[in-house]
N, C-alpha and C positions, 0 to 999 in steps of 0.2 A: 523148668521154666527159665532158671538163668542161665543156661546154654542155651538155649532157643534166642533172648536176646540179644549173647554175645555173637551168636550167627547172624543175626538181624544186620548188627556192627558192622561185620566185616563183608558181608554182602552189600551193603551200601557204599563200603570200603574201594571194595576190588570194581565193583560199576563206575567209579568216580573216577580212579585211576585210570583206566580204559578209555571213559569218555577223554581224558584229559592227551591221551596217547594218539587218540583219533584225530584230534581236533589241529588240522595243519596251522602251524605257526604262523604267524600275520602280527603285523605292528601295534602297538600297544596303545590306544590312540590319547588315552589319558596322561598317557607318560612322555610325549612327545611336546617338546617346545623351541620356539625361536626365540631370539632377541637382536631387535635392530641397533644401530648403531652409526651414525646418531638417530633419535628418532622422528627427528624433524627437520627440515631443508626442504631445498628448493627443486624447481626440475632441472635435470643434468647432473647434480649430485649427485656422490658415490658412493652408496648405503654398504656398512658388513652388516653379513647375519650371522648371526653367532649361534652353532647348532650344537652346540657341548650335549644339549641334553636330546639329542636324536638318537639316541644310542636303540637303534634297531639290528635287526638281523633281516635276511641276510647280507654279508658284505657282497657289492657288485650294484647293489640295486640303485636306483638313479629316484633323489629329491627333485620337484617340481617347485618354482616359484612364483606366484602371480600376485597382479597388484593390481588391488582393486578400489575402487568407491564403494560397492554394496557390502553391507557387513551381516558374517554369516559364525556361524558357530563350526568348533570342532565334532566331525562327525556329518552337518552338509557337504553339499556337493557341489562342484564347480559345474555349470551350465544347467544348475538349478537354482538355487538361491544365492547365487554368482553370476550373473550375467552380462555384465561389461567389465572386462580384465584386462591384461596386457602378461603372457609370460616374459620373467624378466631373468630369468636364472636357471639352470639346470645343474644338478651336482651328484657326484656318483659316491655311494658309500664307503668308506673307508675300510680295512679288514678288520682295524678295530672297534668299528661301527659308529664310527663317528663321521660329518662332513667338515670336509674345510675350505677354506677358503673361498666361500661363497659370500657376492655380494652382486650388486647391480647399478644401474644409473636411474633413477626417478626418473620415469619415461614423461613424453609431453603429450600424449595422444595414447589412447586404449582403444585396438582394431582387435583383439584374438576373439573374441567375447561375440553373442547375441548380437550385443548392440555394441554402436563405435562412441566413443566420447574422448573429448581434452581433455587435460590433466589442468587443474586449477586449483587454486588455495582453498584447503581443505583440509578434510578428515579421510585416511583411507587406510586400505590393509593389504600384509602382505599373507599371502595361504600357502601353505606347504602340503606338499601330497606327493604319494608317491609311485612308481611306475606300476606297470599290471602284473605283472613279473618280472622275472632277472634277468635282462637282457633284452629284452622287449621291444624296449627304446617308446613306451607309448604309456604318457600317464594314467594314470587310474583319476577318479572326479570326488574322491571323497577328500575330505581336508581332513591333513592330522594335526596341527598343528597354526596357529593366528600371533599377527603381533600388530600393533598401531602403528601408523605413520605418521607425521603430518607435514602436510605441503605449505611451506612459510608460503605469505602472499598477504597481498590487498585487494579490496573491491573497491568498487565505486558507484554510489547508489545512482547517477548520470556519468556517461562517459564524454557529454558534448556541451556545448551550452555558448553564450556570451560571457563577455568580461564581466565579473562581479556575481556571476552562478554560485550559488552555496553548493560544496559538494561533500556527501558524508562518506568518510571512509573506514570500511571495516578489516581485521585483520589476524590473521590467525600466525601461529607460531613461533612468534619473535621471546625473546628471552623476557623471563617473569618477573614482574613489579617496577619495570624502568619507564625510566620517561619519552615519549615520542616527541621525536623531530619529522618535522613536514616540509620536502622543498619541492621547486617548484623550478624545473629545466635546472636545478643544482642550486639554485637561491633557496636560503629558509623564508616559508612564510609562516606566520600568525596564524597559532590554532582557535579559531572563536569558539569552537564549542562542541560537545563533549566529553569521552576519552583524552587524558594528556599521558596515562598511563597505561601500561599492560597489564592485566590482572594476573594473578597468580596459575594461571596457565598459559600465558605469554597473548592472550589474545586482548584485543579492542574493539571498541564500535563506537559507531557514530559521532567520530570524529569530525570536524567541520570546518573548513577551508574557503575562501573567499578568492575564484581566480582573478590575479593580478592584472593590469594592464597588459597585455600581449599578444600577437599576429596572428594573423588565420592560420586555422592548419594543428598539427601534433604537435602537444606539449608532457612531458613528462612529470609525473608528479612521485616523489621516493618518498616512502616514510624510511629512517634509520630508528633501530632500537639497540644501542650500544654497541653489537657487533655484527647486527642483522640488519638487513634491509630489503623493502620487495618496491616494485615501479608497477608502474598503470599508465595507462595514456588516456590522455583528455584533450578532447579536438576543440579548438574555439570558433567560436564561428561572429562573421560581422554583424556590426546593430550599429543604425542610429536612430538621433533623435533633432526633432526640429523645435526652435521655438522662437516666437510665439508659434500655433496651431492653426492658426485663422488672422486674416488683416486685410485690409485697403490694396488695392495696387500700391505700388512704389513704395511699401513699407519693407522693413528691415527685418530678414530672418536667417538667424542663427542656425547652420546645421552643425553636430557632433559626432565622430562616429568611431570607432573602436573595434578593434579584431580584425582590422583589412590587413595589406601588407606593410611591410618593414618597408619606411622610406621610399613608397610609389606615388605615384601622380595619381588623380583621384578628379573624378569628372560629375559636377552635381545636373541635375537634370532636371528642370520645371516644366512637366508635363510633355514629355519628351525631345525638350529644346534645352542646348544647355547653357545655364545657368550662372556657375563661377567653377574654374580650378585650384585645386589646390594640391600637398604633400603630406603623405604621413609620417609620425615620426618613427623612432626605431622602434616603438612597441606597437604599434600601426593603428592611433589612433590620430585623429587631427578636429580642427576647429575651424570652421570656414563661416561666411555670409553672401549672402546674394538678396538682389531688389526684386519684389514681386513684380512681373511686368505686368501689363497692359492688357488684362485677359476678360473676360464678365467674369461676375460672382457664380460659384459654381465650388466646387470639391476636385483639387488637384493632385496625381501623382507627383511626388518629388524624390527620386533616384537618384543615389552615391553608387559608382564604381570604380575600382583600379584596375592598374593593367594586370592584375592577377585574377582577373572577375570575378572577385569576392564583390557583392553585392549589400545593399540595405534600401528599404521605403519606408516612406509613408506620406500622410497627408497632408494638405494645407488647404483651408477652405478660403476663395473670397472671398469679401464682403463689401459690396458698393456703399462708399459713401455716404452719398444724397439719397440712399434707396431704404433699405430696409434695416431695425435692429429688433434684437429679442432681449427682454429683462426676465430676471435674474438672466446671466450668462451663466452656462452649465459647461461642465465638462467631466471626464470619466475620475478626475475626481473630487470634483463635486456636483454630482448627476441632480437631474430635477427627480423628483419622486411625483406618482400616481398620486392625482387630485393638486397638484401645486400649481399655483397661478403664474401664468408667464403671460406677458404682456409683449404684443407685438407694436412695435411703431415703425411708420415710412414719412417717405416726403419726397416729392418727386412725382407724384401720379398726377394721374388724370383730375381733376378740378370735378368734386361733385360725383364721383360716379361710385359706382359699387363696388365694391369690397370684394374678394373672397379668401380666407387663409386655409390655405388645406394644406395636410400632413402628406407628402408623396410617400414619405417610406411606409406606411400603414395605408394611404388610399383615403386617407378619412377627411369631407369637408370638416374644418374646426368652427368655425364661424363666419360671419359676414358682418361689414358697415358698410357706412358709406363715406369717402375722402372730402374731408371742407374744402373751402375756394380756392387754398392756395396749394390745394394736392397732398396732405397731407392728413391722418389718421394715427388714429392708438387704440388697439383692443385687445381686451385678454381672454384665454382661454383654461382651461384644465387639462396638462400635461396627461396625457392617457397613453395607451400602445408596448412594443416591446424594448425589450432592453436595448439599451446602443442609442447609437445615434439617431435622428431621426430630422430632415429637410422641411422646413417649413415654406411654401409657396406664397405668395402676398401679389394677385392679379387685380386687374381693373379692367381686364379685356385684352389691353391693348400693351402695358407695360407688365413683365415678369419677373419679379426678383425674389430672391432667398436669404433663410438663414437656418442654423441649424440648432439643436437642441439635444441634451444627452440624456437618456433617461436612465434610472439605475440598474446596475444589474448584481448587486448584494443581493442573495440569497438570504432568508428569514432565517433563523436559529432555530433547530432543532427544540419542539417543549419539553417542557420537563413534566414528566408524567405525576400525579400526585393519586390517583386513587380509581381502583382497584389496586391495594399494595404487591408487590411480587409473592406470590405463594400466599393470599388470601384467598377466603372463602367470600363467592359473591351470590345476592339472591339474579333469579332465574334473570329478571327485568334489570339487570346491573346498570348502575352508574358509573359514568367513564368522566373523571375531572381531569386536567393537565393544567399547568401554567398558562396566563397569556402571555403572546409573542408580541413583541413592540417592532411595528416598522412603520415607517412614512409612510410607506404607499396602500397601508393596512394588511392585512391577511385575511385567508379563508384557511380551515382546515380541512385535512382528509384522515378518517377516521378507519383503522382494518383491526379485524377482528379473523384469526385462526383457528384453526385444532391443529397448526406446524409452526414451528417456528421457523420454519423460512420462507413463510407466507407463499404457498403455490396456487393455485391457482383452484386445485382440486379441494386445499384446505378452507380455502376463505369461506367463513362463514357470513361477514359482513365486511359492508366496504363504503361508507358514506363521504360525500365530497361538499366543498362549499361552505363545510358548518363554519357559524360566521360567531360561533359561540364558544369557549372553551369545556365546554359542558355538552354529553351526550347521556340520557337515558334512553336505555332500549324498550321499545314498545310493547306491547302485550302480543303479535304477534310475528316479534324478532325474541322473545324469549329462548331465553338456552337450558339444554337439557343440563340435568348431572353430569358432571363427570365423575370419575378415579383419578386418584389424587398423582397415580402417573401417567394423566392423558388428561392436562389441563389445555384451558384453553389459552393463548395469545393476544396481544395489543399491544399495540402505536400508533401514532402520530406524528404526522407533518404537516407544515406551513407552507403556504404559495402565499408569495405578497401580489400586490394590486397589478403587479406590472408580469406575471404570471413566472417569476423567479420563484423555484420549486426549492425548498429549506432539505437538510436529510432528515430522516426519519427519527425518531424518538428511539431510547433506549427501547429496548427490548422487556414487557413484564410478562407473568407469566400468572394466571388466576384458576380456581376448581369453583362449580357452582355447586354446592350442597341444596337440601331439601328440608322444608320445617319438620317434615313427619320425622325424619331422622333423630332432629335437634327434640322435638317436643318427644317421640317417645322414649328419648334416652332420659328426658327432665321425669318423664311419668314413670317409667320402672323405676327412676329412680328412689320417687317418693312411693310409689308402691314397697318397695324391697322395705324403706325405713318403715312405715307404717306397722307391717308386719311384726318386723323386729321389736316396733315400741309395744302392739298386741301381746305379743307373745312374753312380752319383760311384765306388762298389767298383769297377766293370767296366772304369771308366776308368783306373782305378790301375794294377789287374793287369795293363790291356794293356799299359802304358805298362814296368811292371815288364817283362814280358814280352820286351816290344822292346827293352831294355836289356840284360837278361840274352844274348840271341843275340849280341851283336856279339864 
């Protein structure tokens, strides 16, 4: 018996060795590493890789280098779970098995791969692999070896905008725990808010910048971090602004405008006639005025250009005189709201005649009088229709004049859900309560109800509009089944105010409808099981009584 197992030994012995004899040499892939150097910069940078610990066999054989965005483990494959790359390096083994002198440039574009992509501020990898055999000249797809890179840089949450745009800037690989500086064409500007540091991986976010006065066109924006810095470009684009918004002929109106060119002549335009000239200054903004002329009441284009055709509009409403006014004056921001009284008055019409005020931008007659002796009228209505602006017409047949009116276009506030709580149990016929929403021009809600929480279309189980209450009970037959407690059902809510501005949706809750037989016969076994027990505790006493009592 114990020679029988020392043969056993050595039979498994001599198999093992064999196998190991059979089995042709090939690279060790657990034992294989790189190390970059540095491991973070820019693109054009010139990375070493440091392959000390490559130590394969045989010598002759050629390391592959790629550098990628997708990140993949040792033992994947390139043109499998690597699919946009760029080869950056090729190097041949050493006799004593080692590579050297391997390094590359941080490419700016990756074309070898599936797919093509730029190189931008990031996270990425460089993969080492190695040919198909020795001399071959043609890599093999398996990776032996991974190391981290990172591409210093900046984003910019908009790359375009007007003067005074808030811009947030994010950033990765600049040196760890220091303080950011932000310029602007090489000017530091003021960081308003938030990152003013790098966090202990060198990176930041949502840093926030206010662009300065400055010309149409590309502007450069660097952060520096002690010895590091990366750039972005941010195009500005022109704006102006007119005011007052509305006036009389011959009144006086301020144009301002900003982002045009450095120091160009600039042509203002009232309704496609121009107006007054003026100059911008070196940061290409200016200040100009001009007289309204002599036009009827009506809504006017008013156009700034330079001779670099950077461009700006907007509006100017007339308003006659001796013709027509509207009370309260409304404007976008301070808009009338659904149900507000605005009161129209004229003077100047017809003697005696009739009235009509109608809404053109909605189509809607508003009301009718009739003008006293000496042509004149005041009548009010209830602001109603859609957001914006909206012309008011004031006829008597024969005379037509206008004014305009702004109605709101604030969206209602999302409610605030109060009951069915998140992961409560509700009965079949559930109560749905949420907060009221406060607006001027009132609200109606829309009430949905899922089996998904991304409300499809296939899930909806209820969808109610109009509820003018913040309270819904479902009916006896909108009732819901059971569920399982991981296949609950869903609800939200939103707000439309008067003037059909749609609020966003309500949080997201999540509820299970249980069943009374459930609840009542878990209460009834319950007191069954006790009963029992207290049964069986009396029977025990008696007998015990019992046997006491005979002796």
């Amino acid at each position: 018996m114990k020679y029988t197992k020392i043969l056993q030994v050595l039979a498994v012995s001599v198999a093992l060795s064999l196998l190991i004899m059979v089995i042709p040499a090939a690279p060790a892939l657990a034992a294989e590493a790189i190390d970059l150097s540095p491991s973070e910069g820019e693109v054009g940078d010139d990375i070493d890789i440091d392959c000390e610990d490559m130590d394969t066999t045989p010598a002759g054989m050629k390391v592959y280098f790629y550098f990628s965005p997708d990140e993949a483990d040792v033992g994947d494959d390139i043109g499998d779970e690597v699919e946009v790359y760029e080869l950056v390096e090729d190097r041949v083994i050493d006799s004593d098995g080692t590579v050297g002198n391997a390094h590359f440039d941080v490419p700016d574009e990756l074309d070898d791969g599936d797919y093509d992509d730029v190189v931008v501020a990031g996270y990425y990898y460089v993969y080492a692999v190695y040919e198909e055999d020795v001399g071959e000249d043609e890599p093999d797809t398996q990776i032996v070896a991974v190391d981290e890179f990172t591409v210093r840089g900046i984003s910019l949450d908009t790359d375009k905008g007007t003067v005074g745009t808030e811009v947030e800037i994010n950033g990765l690989g600049f040196s760890r725990s220091r303080d950011i500086a932000v310029e602007y064409d090489g000017t530091d500007i003021d960081i308003v808010d938030g990152d003013e540091q790098t966090d202990r991986s060198g990176d930041f976010d949502g840093t926030t910048i206010l662009i300065p006065e400055s010309t149409a066109g590309e502007h450069t924006i660097t952060v520096v971090v002690r010895n590091d810095q990366a750039s972005a470009t941010f195009t500005v684009e022109p704006e102006m602004a007119i005011s007052p918004t509305s006036g009389e002929t011959g009144s006086e109106v301020t144009v301002t405008g900003t982002g045009f060119g450095e120091e160009k002549n600039i042509t203002i335009a009232f309704n496609g006639v121009t107006a007054a000239t003026d100059e911008t200054d070196e940061d290409g903004s200016f200040t100009a005025s001009f007289s309204v002329p002599d036009v009827a009441a009506a809504i006017y284009e008013v156009e700034v250009e330079d001779e670099d055709d950077n461009k700006g509009e907007a509006t100017f409403t007339v308003l006659v005189s001796t013709g027509i006014t509207i009370s309260p004056v409304t404007s976008a921001a301070s808009p009338a709201h659904a149900g507000m009284n605005l009161a129209v008055s004229g003077t100047g019409f017809r003697a005696n005649a009739p009235i009509t005020i109608t809404d053109t931008t909605s189509g809607t007659l508003l009301t009718t009088t009739t003008s006293t002796a000496d042509g004149a009228f005041q009548v009010t209505f209830e602001a109603e229709g859609s957001a914006g602006q909206h012309i008011i017409i004031a006829s008597d047949g024969t005379d037509t004049l206008q004014v305009s009116f702004v109605m709101e276009s604030q969206a209602p506030a999302a409610p605030a859900l109060i009951s069915p709580e998140d992961a409560a149990i509700a009965e079949a016929q559930a109560i749905f309560d949420w907060a009221d929403v406060a607006d001027d021009s009132g609200v109606t809600y829309t009430l949905q109800l899922a089996t998904s929480s991304d409300f499809t279309p296939a899930s909806l189980v209820l969808e109610k509009t109009g509820l003018t209450a913040s309270q819904y009970t479902l009916t006896e037959g909108q009732a819901l089944e059971a569920t399982k407690e991981e296949a609950p059902y869903y609800w939200r809510v939103k707000a439309i105010d008067g003037v059909s501005n749609e609020g966003e949706w309500s949080t997201l809750r999540s509820f299970n409808v249980g069943t009374t037989f459930k609840i009542a016969g878990g209460i009834l076994y319950g007191i069954m099981g006790a009963g029992g027990l207290l049964l069986l505790g009396l029977g025990f006493w008696l007998g015990r009584r019992t046997a006491y009592s005979s002796f």
